[in-house]
N, C-alpha and C positions, 0 to 999 in steps of 0.2 A: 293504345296506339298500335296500328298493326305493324309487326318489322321488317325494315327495308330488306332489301335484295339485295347481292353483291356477285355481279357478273364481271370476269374477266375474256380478256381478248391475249392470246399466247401467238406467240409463230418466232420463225427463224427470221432477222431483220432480214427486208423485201420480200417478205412473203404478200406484204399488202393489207397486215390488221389496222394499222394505224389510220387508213383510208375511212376505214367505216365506222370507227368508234363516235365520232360528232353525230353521222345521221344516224347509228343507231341509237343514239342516246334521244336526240329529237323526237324518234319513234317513242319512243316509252314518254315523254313529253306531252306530246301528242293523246297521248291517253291520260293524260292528268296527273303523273306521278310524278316528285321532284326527282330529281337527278343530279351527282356531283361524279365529273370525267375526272378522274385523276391519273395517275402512273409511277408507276416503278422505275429503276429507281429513282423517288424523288417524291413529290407530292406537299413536300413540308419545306420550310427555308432550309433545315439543319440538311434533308434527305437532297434538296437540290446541289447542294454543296458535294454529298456526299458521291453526287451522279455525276459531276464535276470528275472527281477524279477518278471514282470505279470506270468511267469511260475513259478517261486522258493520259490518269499516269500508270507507268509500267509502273505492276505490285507482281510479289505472291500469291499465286491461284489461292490460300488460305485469306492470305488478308483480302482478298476479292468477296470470297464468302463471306468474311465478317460482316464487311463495309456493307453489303447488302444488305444483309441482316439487320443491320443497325438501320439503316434507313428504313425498314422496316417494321421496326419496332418502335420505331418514331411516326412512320407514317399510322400503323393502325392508330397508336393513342391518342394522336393529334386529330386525325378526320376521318379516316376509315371506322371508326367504331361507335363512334359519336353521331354521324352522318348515319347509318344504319340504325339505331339507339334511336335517331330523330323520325324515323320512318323514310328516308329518301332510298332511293336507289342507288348504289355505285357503280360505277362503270371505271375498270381498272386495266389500262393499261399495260401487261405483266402482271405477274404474282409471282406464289415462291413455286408455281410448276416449272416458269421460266429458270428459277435455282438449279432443280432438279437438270435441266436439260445442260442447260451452259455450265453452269461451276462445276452440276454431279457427274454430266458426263462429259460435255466438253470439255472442260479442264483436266478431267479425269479425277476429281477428289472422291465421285463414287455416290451413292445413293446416304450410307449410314450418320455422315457429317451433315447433310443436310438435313436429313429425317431428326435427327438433335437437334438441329437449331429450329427448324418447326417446330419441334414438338414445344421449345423453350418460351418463344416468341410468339406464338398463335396457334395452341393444343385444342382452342375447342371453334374455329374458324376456319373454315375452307371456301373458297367461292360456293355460289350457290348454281351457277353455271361459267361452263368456260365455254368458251369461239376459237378453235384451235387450226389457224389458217399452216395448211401444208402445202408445200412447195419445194421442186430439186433444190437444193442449192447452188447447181450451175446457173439455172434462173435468178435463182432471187441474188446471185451475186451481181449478172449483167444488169439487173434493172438497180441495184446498190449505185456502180457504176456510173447511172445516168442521174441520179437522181442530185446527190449531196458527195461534201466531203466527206470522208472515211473517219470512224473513232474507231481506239484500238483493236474490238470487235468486229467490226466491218471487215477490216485489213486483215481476220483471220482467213487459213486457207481452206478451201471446201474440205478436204478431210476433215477438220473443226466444225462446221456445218452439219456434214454429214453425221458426225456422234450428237449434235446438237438436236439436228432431226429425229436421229433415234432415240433420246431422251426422251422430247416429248410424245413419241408414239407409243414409247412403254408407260406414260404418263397418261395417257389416251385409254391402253389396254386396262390400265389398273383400275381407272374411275371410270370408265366407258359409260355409268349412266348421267355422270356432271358434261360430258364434254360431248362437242357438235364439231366434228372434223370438217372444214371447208376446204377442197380443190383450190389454193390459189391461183392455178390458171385460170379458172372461169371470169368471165367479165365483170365489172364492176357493178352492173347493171343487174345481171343473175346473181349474183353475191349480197346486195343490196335486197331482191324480192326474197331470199333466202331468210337474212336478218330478219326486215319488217313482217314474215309469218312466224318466226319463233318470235318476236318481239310482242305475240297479245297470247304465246303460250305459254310463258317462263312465268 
Protein backbone atom coordinates (compact mmCIF):
# COMPACT_ATOMS: atom_id res chain seq x y z
CA UNK A 1 0.00 0.00 0.00
CA UNK A 2 1.42 3.13 -0.89
CA UNK A 3 1.91 5.82 2.17
CA UNK A 4 -0.28 8.54 2.93
CA UNK A 5 0.72 12.11 3.10
CA UNK A 6 0.57 14.41 6.00
CA UNK A 7 0.24 18.14 5.06
CA UNK A 8 -0.24 20.82 7.53
CA UNK A 9 -1.68 24.35 7.54
CA UNK A 10 0.40 26.78 10.40
CA UNK A 11 -0.39 30.73 10.62
CA UNK A 12 -0.80 33.26 13.41
CA UNK A 13 -4.83 32.90 14.58
CA UNK A 14 -6.51 35.26 11.77
CA UNK A 15 -4.15 34.95 9.39
CA UNK A 16 -7.09 32.84 7.62
CA UNK A 17 -5.59 29.04 7.39
CA UNK A 18 -8.59 27.47 8.80
CA UNK A 19 -10.73 28.98 5.80
CA UNK A 20 -9.05 26.63 3.39
CA UNK A 21 -8.38 23.56 5.06
CA UNK A 22 -12.12 21.87 4.11
CA UNK A 23 -11.70 22.92 0.26
CA UNK A 24 -8.37 22.08 0.13
CA UNK A 25 -8.83 18.82 1.55
CA UNK A 26 -12.04 18.22 -1.18
CA UNK A 27 -9.31 19.11 -3.68
CA UNK A 28 -7.09 16.01 -2.96
CA UNK A 29 -10.71 14.26 -2.72
CA UNK A 30 -11.38 15.11 -5.95
CA UNK A 31 -8.45 13.29 -7.13
CA UNK A 32 -9.44 9.97 -5.54
CA UNK A 33 -7.34 10.12 -2.34
CA UNK A 34 -9.04 9.60 1.20
CA UNK A 35 -8.51 12.20 3.45
CA UNK A 36 -8.83 12.85 7.42
CA UNK A 37 -8.98 16.90 8.47
CA UNK A 38 -7.88 16.89 11.80
CA UNK A 39 -6.16 19.64 14.33
CA UNK A 40 -4.16 20.41 17.00
CA UNK A 41 -4.67 20.82 19.83
CA UNK A 42 -7.12 18.08 19.80
CA UNK A 43 -8.00 15.67 17.28
CA UNK A 44 -8.75 12.76 19.85
CA UNK A 45 -11.58 12.88 23.01
CA UNK A 46 -8.40 12.89 25.65
CA UNK A 47 -6.59 15.85 23.05
CA UNK A 48 -10.12 17.73 23.00
CA UNK A 49 -10.24 17.92 26.64
CA UNK A 50 -6.70 18.73 26.56
CA UNK A 51 -7.55 21.95 23.97
CA UNK A 52 -10.20 22.87 26.57
CA UNK A 53 -8.03 24.04 28.89
CA UNK A 54 -4.46 24.79 27.02
CA UNK A 55 -7.08 27.46 25.36
CA UNK A 56 -9.14 28.48 28.65
CA UNK A 57 -7.26 28.10 31.81
CA UNK A 58 -4.46 30.38 32.96
CA UNK A 59 -1.15 27.85 33.33
CA UNK A 60 2.60 28.03 33.25
CA UNK A 61 4.11 28.77 29.71
CA UNK A 62 5.90 25.03 30.85
CA UNK A 63 2.77 23.28 31.71
CA UNK A 64 1.25 24.87 28.17
CA UNK A 65 4.18 22.93 26.39
CA UNK A 66 3.47 19.84 28.10
CA UNK A 67 -0.32 19.77 27.69
CA UNK A 68 0.53 20.19 24.07
CA UNK A 69 2.62 17.77 23.84
CA UNK A 70 0.46 15.23 25.46
CA UNK A 71 -2.26 15.94 23.20
CA UNK A 72 0.12 15.10 20.76
CA UNK A 73 1.34 12.18 21.48
CA UNK A 74 -2.21 10.98 21.92
CA UNK A 75 -3.11 12.47 18.79
CA UNK A 76 -0.40 10.68 16.45
CA UNK A 77 -1.22 7.22 18.12
CA UNK A 78 -4.70 7.32 18.02
CA UNK A 79 -5.21 8.79 14.08
CA UNK A 80 -2.44 10.51 12.76
CA UNK A 81 -0.24 7.51 12.29
CA UNK A 82 -2.66 4.88 11.64
CA UNK A 83 -4.56 7.17 9.00
CA UNK A 84 -1.07 7.45 7.16
CA UNK A 85 -0.25 3.58 7.95
CA UNK A 86 -3.77 3.14 6.11
CA UNK A 87 -2.73 5.19 2.95
CA UNK A 88 -5.14 8.22 3.48
CA UNK A 89 -3.92 11.69 3.53
CA UNK A 90 -3.97 14.08 6.50
CA UNK A 91 -4.64 17.36 6.58
CA UNK A 92 -3.62 18.92 10.11
CA UNK A 93 -4.69 21.77 11.43
CA UNK A 94 -1.31 23.06 13.40
CA UNK A 95 1.51 20.78 14.34
CA UNK A 96 4.41 21.11 16.46
CA UNK A 97 5.92 24.12 13.99
CA UNK A 98 3.06 25.89 15.73
CA UNK A 99 4.96 24.83 19.31
CA UNK A 100 7.93 26.15 17.98
CA UNK A 101 6.31 29.55 17.28
CA UNK A 102 3.87 30.10 20.32
CA UNK A 103 5.32 28.21 23.34
CA UNK A 104 9.31 28.52 21.65
CA UNK A 105 9.09 31.85 20.93
CA UNK A 106 6.03 33.45 21.96
CA UNK A 107 6.07 32.43 25.42
CA UNK A 108 9.65 32.67 25.29
CA UNK A 109 10.62 28.96 26.53
CA UNK A 110 12.96 29.05 23.42
CA UNK A 111 13.56 26.68 20.68
CA UNK A 112 15.78 23.56 22.97
CA UNK A 113 12.54 22.42 25.19
CA UNK A 114 10.64 22.07 22.28
CA UNK A 115 13.21 20.35 20.01
CA UNK A 116 13.16 17.67 23.12
CA UNK A 117 9.89 17.11 23.24
CA UNK A 118 9.83 16.52 19.36
CA UNK A 119 12.42 14.70 19.38
CA UNK A 120 10.52 12.45 22.36
CA UNK A 121 7.12 12.34 20.94
CA UNK A 122 7.60 12.27 16.91
CA UNK A 123 11.73 11.75 16.11
CA UNK A 124 11.04 10.23 12.81
CA UNK A 125 7.73 12.37 11.62
CA UNK A 126 7.58 15.80 10.25
CA UNK A 127 4.78 16.90 7.82
CA UNK A 128 5.32 16.16 4.50
CA UNK A 129 4.30 19.60 3.49
CA UNK A 130 3.18 22.71 5.47
CA UNK A 131 0.81 25.90 4.09
CA UNK A 132 2.29 28.60 6.21
CA UNK A 133 -0.24 31.57 6.01
CA UNK A 134 1.55 35.05 6.92
CA UNK A 135 -0.02 37.99 7.97
CA UNK A 136 0.87 41.45 10.29
CA UNK A 137 -0.59 40.84 13.20
CA UNK A 138 -2.22 44.15 13.43
CA UNK A 139 -4.51 42.53 10.71
CA UNK A 140 -5.11 39.32 11.82
CA UNK A 141 -5.97 40.89 15.31
CA UNK A 142 -8.70 43.39 13.62
CA UNK A 143 -10.20 40.44 11.64
CA UNK A 144 -9.80 38.15 15.51
CA UNK A 145 -12.11 41.08 16.45
CA UNK A 146 -14.89 40.62 14.06
CA UNK A 147 -14.94 37.25 13.89
CA UNK A 148 -15.54 35.21 17.39
CA UNK A 149 -15.02 35.36 21.05
CA UNK A 150 -11.37 35.72 22.37
CA UNK A 151 -9.52 32.45 24.00
CA UNK A 152 -6.67 33.22 26.09
CA UNK A 153 -4.32 33.36 22.99
CA UNK A 154 -6.45 35.55 20.99
CA UNK A 155 -6.50 38.15 24.02
CA UNK A 156 -2.60 38.13 23.57
CA UNK A 157 -0.85 41.47 22.73
CA UNK A 158 0.68 42.06 19.08
CA UNK A 159 3.99 42.06 20.58
CA UNK A 160 3.17 38.16 21.47
CA UNK A 161 2.17 37.97 17.83
CA UNK A 162 4.79 39.48 16.49
CA UNK A 163 7.53 36.85 18.28
CA UNK A 164 4.80 34.31 17.27
CA UNK A 165 5.25 35.53 13.56
CA UNK A 166 8.90 35.44 13.85
CA UNK A 167 8.95 31.89 15.15
CA UNK A 168 7.36 30.65 12.38
CA UNK A 169 9.46 32.52 9.70
CA UNK A 170 12.62 31.18 11.28
CA UNK A 171 10.52 27.79 10.99
CA UNK A 172 9.96 28.67 7.20
CA UNK A 173 13.84 29.62 6.81
CA UNK A 174 15.03 26.23 8.36
CA UNK A 175 12.76 23.91 6.28
CA UNK A 176 12.21 26.28 3.33
CA UNK A 177 11.86 23.16 1.10
CA UNK A 178 8.62 21.57 3.32
CA UNK A 179 6.98 24.86 3.45
CA UNK A 180 4.67 27.24 0.84
CA UNK A 181 4.50 30.77 2.60
CA UNK A 182 1.09 32.42 1.61
CA UNK A 183 0.49 36.37 1.74
CA UNK A 184 -2.56 36.31 4.01
CA UNK A 185 -3.78 39.46 2.53
CA UNK A 186 -4.52 37.88 -0.83
CA UNK A 187 -8.19 36.93 -1.51
CA UNK A 188 -9.73 33.94 -0.76
CA UNK A 189 -10.37 33.40 -4.19
CA UNK A 190 -6.23 33.71 -5.31
CA UNK A 191 -5.49 31.67 -2.04
CA UNK A 192 -7.78 28.95 -3.13
CA UNK A 193 -6.23 28.86 -7.07
CA UNK A 194 -2.87 28.84 -5.06
CA UNK A 195 -4.03 25.61 -3.09
CA UNK A 196 -5.79 23.65 -5.89
CA UNK A 197 -2.25 23.98 -8.28
CA UNK A 198 -0.14 22.65 -5.37
CA UNK A 199 -2.92 20.43 -4.51
CA UNK A 200 -2.13 17.78 -7.89
CA UNK A 201 1.71 18.69 -7.07
CA UNK A 202 2.38 17.52 -3.39
Amino acid sequence: MKPGRFITFEGIDGAGKSTHIAPFAALLEARGLRVLITREPGGTELGEQLRELTLNQSMAPLTELLLVFAARAEHLAARIRPALARGEWVVCDRFTDSTFAYQGSGRGIGTDRVRLLETLVHPDLQPDHTFLFDLAPSEAARRRAAARAADRFETEDLQFFERVRSGYLERARESAGRFTLIDGMRGVDEIKKILEKMSVTL
